[in-house]
C-alpha positions in Angstrom: 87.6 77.9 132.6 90.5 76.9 130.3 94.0 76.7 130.9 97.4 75.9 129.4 99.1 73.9 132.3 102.9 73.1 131.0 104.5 70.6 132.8 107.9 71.0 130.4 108.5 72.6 126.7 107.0 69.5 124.8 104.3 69.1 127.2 101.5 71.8 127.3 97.9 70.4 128.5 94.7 71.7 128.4 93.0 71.6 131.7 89.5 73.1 133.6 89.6 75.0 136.7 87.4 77.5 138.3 87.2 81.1 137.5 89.2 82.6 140.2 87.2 84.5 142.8 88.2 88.1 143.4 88.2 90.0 146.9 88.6 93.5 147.7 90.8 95.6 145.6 91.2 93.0 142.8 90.1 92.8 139.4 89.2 89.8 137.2 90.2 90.4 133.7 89.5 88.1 130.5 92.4 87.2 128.7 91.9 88.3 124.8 95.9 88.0 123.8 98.9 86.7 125.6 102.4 86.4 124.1 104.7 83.6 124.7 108.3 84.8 125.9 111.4 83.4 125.1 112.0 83.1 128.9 108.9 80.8 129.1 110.8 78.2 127.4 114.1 78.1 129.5 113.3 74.7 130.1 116.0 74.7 133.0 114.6 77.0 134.6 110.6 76.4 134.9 110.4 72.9 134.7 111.5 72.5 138.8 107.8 74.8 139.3 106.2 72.8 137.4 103.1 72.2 136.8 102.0 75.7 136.4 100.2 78.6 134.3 102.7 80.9 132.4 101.6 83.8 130.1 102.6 87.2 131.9 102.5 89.3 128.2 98.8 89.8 128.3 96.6 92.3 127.5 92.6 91.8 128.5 89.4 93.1 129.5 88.0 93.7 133.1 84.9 91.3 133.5 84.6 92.2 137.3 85.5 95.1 139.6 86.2 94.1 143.7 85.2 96.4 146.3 86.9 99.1 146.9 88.6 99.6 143.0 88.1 103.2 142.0 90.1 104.2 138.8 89.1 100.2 137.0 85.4 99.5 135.5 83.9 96.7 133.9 84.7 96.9 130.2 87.5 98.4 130.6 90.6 97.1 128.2 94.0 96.4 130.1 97.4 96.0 130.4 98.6 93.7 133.7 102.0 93.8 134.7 102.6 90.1 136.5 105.5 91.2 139.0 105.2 94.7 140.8 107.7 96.2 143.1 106.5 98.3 146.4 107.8 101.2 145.6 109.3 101.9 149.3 111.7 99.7 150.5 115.7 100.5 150.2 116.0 99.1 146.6 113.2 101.0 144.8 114.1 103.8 146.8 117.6 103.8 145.3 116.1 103.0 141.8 117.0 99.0 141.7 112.9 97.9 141.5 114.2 94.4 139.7 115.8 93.2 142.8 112.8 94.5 144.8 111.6 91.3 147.0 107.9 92.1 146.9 108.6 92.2 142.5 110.0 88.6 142.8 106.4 87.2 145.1 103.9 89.3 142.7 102.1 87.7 140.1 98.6 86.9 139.0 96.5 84.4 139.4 97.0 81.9 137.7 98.9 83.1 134.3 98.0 84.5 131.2 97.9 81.1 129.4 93.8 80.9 130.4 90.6 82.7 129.6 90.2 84.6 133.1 92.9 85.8 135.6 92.4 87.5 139.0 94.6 90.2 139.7 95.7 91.2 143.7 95.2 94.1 145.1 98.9 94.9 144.7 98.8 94.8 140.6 95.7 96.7 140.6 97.5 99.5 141.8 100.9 99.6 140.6 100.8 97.2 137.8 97.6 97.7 136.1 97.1 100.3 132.9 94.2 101.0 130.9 95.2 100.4 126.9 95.0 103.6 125.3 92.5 103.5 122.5 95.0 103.7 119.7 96.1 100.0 121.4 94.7 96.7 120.3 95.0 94.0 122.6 97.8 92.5 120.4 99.8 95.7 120.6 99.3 95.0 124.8 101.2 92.1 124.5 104.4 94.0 123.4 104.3 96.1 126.3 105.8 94.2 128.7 108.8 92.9 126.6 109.3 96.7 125.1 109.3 97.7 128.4 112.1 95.4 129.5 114.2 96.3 126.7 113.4 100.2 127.2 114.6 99.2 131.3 118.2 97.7 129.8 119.0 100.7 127.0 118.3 102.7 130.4 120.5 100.9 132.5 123.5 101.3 129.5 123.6 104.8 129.4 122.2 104.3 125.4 122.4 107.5 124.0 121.7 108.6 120.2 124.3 108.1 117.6 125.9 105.2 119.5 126.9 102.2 117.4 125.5 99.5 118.4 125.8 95.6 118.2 122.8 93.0 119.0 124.0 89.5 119.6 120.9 87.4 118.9 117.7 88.0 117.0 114.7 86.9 118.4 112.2 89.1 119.5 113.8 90.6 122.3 116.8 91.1 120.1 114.5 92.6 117.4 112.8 94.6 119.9 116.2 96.2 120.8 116.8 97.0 117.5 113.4 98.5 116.9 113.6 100.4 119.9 117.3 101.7 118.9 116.0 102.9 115.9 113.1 104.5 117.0 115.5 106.4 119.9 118.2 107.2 117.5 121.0 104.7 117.4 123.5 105.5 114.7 124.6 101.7 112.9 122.3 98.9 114.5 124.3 95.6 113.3 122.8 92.1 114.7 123.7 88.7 114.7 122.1 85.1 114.5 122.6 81.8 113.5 119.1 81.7 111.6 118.6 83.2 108.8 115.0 84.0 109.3 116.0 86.0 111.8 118.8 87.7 110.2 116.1 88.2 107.6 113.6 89.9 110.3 116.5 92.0 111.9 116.9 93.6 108.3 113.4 94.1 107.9 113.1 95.6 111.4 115.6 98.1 111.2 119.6 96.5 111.3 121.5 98.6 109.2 124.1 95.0 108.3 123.8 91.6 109.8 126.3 89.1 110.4 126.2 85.3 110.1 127.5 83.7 113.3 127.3 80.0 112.5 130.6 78.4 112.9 133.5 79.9 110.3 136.0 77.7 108.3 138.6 75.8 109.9 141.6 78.5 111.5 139.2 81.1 112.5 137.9 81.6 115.6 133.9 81.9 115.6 134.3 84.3 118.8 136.4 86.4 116.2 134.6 86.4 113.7 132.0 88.5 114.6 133.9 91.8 116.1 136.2 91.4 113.0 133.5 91.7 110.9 131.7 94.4 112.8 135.1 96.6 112.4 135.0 96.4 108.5 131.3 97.9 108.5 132.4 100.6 110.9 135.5 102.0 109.7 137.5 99.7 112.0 135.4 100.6 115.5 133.8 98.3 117.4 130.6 98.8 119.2 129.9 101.3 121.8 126.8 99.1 122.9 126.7 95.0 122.9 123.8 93.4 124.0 124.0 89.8 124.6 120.1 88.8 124.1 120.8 84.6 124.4 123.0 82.7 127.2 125.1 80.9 125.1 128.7 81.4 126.5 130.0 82.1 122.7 127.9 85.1 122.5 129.5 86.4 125.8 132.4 86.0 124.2 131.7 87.5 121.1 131.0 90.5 122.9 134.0 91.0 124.9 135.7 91.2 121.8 133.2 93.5 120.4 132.9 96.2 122.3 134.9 99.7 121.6 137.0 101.4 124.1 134.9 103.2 126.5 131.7 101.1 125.4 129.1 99.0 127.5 128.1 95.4 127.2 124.5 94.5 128.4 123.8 91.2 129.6 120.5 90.5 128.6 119.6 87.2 128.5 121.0 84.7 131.1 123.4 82.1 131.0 122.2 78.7 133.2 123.3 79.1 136.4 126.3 76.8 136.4 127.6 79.0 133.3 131.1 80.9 134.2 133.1 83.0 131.9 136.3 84.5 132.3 137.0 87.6 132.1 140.0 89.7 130.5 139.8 92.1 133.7 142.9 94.0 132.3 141.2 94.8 129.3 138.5 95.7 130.7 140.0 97.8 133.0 142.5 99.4 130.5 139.5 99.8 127.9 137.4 101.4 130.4 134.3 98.8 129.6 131.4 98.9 131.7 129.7 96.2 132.0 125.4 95.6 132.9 122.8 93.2 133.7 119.3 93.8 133.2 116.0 92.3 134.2 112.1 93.3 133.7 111.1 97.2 133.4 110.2 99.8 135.7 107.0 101.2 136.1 108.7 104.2 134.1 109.7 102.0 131.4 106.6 100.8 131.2 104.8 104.2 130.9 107.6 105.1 128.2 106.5 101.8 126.0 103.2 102.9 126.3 103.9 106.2 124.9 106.1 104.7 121.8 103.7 102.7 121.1 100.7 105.0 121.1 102.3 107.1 119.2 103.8 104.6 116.7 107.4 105.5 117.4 107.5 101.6 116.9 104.9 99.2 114.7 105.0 95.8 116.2 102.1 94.2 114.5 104.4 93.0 112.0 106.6 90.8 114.3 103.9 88.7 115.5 104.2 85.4 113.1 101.8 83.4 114.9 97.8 83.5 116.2 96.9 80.4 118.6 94.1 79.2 120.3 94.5 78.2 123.9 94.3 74.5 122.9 97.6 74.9 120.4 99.7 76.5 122.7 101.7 73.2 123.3 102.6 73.9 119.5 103.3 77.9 120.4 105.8 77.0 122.8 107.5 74.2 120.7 107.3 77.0 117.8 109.4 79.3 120.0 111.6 76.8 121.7 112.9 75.8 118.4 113.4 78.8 117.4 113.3 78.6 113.6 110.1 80.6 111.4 108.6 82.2 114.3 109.3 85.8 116.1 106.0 86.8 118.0 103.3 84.0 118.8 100.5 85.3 120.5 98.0 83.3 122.3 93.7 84.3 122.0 92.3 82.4 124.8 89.1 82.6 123.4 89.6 81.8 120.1 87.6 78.8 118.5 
């Protein structure tokens, strides 16, 4: 079979390997769609795995059932999650499943970038979901991504009328304002340096955008942003910020951003030699509460099923891009620069 091997952001090849053979308990799924994720491109942080198969947005068909599977059948159409958590050790137990160990060893085999990929035992249980009818495969892709986003509005005690402020617009960014909408968010403003994508968060459902390329000479870019947020909310600031890219401005866009009593997400990472400082006294006097989040739980993952079945949100018209396995060198320079493209889905066996 085919498969996308990158090796770093400019350099995607095209290599054969074998079909993976499945055991007991797995499934081997063909890979009809596969999204590429912004986190696929943080060059710092794959390239020291490399060489190696990304891809975990997919959505598929089963092609062959192991021994043993009892709710999967050939035919069937899929979604795969690629990490799983057990579901019993002291961190699921209390609700944390992100910091789960057995979540950070799952995956598949070998990544969604390739026309067939096995899936343990352990995914075939607890990360595996047939695509409801209503579903195309494309729609499978946002699953994962939604679900993610669904896990952080969780984990910041989002709750309907809230004011909110997206720093960054790609498509997690746009995804959080989609989902805001769709769960009742008073004003949605967003941010970007791109105006394509202050274009798409308009289209997608920001009530105002705001520009944050670098202001004129004697104001402060960091203060730009919350000062302007204050004149389209009657002088309040945000009661949500989500920071969805690590640049350290945007962290400190939003500590200036948020209202009294308000929550900033941190979303996106910073590289790990990043460090910010903090106003603790404000954030103490201020009462700011401030989250991290990373992937969805199986919940979440249930819920962005549901929205999407029932078309709380349409996200057929983020995806900007349809590649064959053979351009996805091009899909992940498309994304890594970061300029006309939101959603680029990979077809593994397209022509």
């Amino acid at each position: 079979m085919r498969v996308a091997v990158y090796y770093n952001n400019k350099d995607v090849r095209l290599e054969e390997r074998p079909i993976p053979k499945i055991g007991n308990g797995e499934l081997l799924v063909k890979i009809i769609a596969s999204g590429i994720c912004g986190s696929d491109v943080m060059e710092w942080y794959r390239i020291k795995k490399a060489p190696l198969v990304l891809g975990h947005e997919i959505a598929g068909e089963v092609v062959e059932v192991g021994e043993g599977v009892k709710y999967f059948k050939k035919g069937d159409r899929v979604f795969v999650s690629h990490h799983v958590p057990c579901n019993t050790c002291y961190y699921c137990l209390n609700g944390n499943y992100s910091v789960c160990d057995t979540l950070r060893k799952t995956n598949f085999d070998p990544g969604g970038f390739s026309e067939y990929i096995r899936i343990p035992k352990i995914n075939v249980d607890s990360g595996t979901f047939k695509l409801p009818d209503e579903l195309s495969f494309e729609d499978g892709t946002f699953i994962e991504p939604l679900a993610c986003v669904l896990g952080g509005l969780n984990k910041s005690y989002f709750k309907a009328g809230q004011r909110v402020l997206i720093i960054g617009s790609g498509i997690s960014g746009l995804l959080f304002i989609k989902a805001a909408r769709a769960l009742g968010a008073g004003k949605i403003i967003a941010t970007d340096i791109n105006d394509f994508r202050l274009n798409s968060a308009k289209k997608f459902g920001a009530d105002s955008v705001i520009n944050a390329k670098p202001v004129p000479a004697g104001v402060k870019q960091e203060e730009d942003v919350p000062a302007h947020f204050k004149q389209l909310n009657n002088g309040y600031l945000a009661d949500l910020v989500v920071i969805c890219t690590g640049a350290p401005p945007a962290i400190s866009q939003a500590l200036k951003s948020v209202e009294r009593g308000g929550t900033i997400l941190f979303f996106a990472p910073a590289e790990p030699n990043v460090n910010i400082p903090i106003p603790l006294w404000d954030v103490w006097r201020d009462g700011i509460t401030m989250t991290t989040s990373y992937a969805g739980a199986p919940s979440d993952i249930a819920t962005a099923i549901e929205l999407l079945k029932a078309r709380r949100l349409i996200v057929k018209d983020m995806i900007t891009h349809r590649l064959s396995l053979s351009e996805t060198g091009l899909g992940f320079q498309l994304v890594a620069k970061a300029q006309d493209s939101i959603k680029v889905i990979i077809e593994p066996h397209k022509s």
